[in-house]
N, C-alpha and C positions, 0 to 999 in steps of 0.2 A: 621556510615553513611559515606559514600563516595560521593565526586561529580565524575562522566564521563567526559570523556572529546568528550564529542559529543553532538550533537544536536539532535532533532528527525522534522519526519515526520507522522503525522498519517494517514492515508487512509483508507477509509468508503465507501462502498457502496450505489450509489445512485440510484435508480427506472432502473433506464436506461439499470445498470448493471446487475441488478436482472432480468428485459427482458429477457438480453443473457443468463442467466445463466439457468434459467430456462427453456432452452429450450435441457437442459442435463440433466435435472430432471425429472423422475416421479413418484416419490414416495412424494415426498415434493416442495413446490413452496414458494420459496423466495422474498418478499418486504423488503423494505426499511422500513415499519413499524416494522418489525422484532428486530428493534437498533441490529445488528450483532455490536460487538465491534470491532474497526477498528484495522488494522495490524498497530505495529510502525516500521519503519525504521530509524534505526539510520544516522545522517549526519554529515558533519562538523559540530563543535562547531563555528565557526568563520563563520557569515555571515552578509553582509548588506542588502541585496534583497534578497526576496522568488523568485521573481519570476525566475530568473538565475536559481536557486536549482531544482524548477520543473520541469525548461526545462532539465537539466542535469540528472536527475535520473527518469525522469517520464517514460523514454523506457524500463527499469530495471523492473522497481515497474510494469508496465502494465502488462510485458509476468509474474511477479509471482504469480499478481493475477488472471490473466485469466488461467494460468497452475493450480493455484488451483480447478479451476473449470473443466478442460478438458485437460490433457497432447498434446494432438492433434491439433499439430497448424493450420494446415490444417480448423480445425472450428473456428479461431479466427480472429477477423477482419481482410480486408486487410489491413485496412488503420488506425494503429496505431496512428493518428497526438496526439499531444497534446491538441488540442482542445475537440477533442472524448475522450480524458481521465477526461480532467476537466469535459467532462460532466456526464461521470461513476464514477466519485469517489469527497468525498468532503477531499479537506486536509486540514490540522494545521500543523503548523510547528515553535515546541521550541530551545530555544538554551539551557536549564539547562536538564541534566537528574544528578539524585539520586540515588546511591547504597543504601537500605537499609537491604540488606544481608550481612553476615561478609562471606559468602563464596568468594572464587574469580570466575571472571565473567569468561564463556567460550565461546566459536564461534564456528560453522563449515559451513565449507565455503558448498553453494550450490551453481548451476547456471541454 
């Protein structure tokens, strides 16, 4: 086992989000009753306030979860604030993350 040297962020879908989202679905409609397992993002290991973190990564995290839902920015809000975020998504945010693979970790970069 390995420790990371990163923090994480998890991001969960809230009712709100599931709204939007469903309105690019018609085959399946998505709730928050659903428990979808949240995306993590990794973060600095080194912090003392969440809330700084949010405000710094919460424009990143927004377009990759609404690009999961519709490439087409053109359908996605105008008005990205963070307020409207906090109210689409619930977050946690750790400072330990756990290698428990002996493989080594890999990345690639998207945007």
């Amino acid at each position: 086992m390995k420790i990371v040297n990163r923090g994480f962020m998890t991001v969960a879908p809230k009712q709100a989000f599931w709204d939007w989202a469903n309105e690019f679905e018609d085959d399946v409609v998505f709730s928050e009753a659903d428990e979808v397992e949240p995306n993590v993002y990794l973060i600095t290991e080194d912090f003392f306030e969440i809330e700084p973190l949010i405000e710094q990564n919460f424009k990143k995290i927004f377009k990759n979860e609404l690009s999961m839902i519709t490439d087409t920015e053109e359908d996605w809000p105008e008005n990205r604030t963070l307020e409207l975020f906090l109210s689409w998504f619930t977050i946690e945010i750790g400072s330990t993350v756990f290698d428990l693979e002996k493989n080594g970790l890999s990345a690639e970069k998207i945007d």
